[in-house]
Phi, psi and omega in degrees: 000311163332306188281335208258342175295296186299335167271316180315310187306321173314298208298310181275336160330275201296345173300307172311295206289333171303311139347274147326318196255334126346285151347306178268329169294246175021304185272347176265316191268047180247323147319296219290325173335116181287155175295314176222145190252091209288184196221153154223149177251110154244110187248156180220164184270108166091040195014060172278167184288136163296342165284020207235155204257013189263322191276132182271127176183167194236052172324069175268127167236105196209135190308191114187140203277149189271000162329114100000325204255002182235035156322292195295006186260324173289341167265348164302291188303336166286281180335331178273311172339304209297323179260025128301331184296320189308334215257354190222323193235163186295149188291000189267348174238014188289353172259019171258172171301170182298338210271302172346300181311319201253346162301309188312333192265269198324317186284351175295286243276273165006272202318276158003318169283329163316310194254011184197064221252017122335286161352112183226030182251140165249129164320116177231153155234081181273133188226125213236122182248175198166137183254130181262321191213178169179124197238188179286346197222350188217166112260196188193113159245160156223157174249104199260145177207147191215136158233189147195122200226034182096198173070187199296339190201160174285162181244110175254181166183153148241139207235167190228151185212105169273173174216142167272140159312296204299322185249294230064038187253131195303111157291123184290153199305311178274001170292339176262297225236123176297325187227091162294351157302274185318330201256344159291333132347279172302328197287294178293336149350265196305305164335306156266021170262333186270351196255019198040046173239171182311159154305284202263034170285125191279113168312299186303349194259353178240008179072033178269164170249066195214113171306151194286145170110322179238113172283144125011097166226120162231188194277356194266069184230146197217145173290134163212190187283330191266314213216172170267131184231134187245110165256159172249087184289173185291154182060348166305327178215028218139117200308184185307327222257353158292308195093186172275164195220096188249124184264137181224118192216130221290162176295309229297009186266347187247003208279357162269001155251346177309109174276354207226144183299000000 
């Protein structure tokens, strides 16, 4: 009777501890598990090296938090990908997957070579994503993108993104800043200053596109731990040969206009 106590007792011991050690393998690799995960995508024509001015390719780079429960946070960042994508690829494959997506761009670039086979510049798109913040109620990415498909120059942008957790909606430059006068103000401050011109300097005598009087405020505004950021892309306020204009200004200089924690 003693011996048949004692094998039950082993058989549930080891039931426990086979448990356990589940268990604890489960919470370690839910440690080891990173917050966020970068993802990459690269398809190329002929696997040619993408560092070659020969090679045609398609280069995604994107974040993604690894929470099962920020699942819907993560079809957000996808879904604005899609509509960077709208801006480089046919509108027939931007609902397939990314690797789909970026087959699709090689196969224009095929054809194109079908009719022109002569042709030796390679076509690229890179599109690169990154989370700047993430508070209990909001986050904030941006998406840099570069293409080039012949002609005089790459064509880039960047685009910035706040989200409520909660709606899962992009938030407007007045949904973060409480007084958009005043933060417009700060904003050509800091503009001509980075931009080395007078206060009383004329934007148009410097080749700007900014009427005297109303500086600029748009939606292409981003979150980071420290500051607020306003971009500007080429030709949006300035030919080409200005570039892009990211205005960056600290929270604590806004924290009497700041709506978001």
């Amino acid at each position: 009777m003693q011996d048949k106590v004692l094998v039950i007792f082993a058989f549930c011991l080891s039931v426990i501890l086979s448990s356990c050690e589940e268990k604890n393998t489960a919470e370690q690799q839910s440690i080891l598990l990173p917050p966020i995960q970068i993802n990459e995508v690269l398809i190329s024509y002929d696997n040619c090296h993408q560092d070659s001015s020969t090679c045609t390719y398609v280069f995604l780079e994107y974040p993604e938090f690894s929470d099962s429960t920020k699942s819907d946070l993560n079809e957000v960042i996808s879904g604005k990908l899609r509509v960077t994508a709208s801006n480089y690829f046919r509108e027939e494959a931007i609902d397939g997957t990314f690797e789909h997506i970026a087959q699709s761009f090689i196969k224009d670039y095929q054809s194109f070579k079908i009719d022109f086979p002569e042709y030796q510049i390679g076509w690229y798109v890179k599109v690169f994503a990154e989370i700047t913040y993430e508070s209990e109620g909001i986050f904030s990415f941006r998406i840099d993108s570069e293409s080039f498909t012949g002609g005089a120059h790459p064509n880039s942008s960047t685009s910035f993104y706040v989200i409520d957790k909660q709606t899962k909606k992009e938030l407007s430059t007045s949904a973060i800043i409480s007084d958009t006068s005043k933060f417009k103000n700060l904003l050509e401050a800091e503009f001509r200053r980075i931009k080395g011109m007078r206060g009383d300097q004329s934007f148009a005598d410097r080749g700007f596109y900014i009427d005297e009087g109303d500086f600029l405020l748009n939606n292409n505004i981003g979150i980071s731990d420290t500051k607020i950021m306003v971009h500007f892309n080429p030709y949006e306020i300035a030919p080409y040969a200005e570039g892009a204009t990211t205005i960056e200004m600290n929270k604590s200089e806004l924290k009497d206009i700041l709506k978001i924690e």
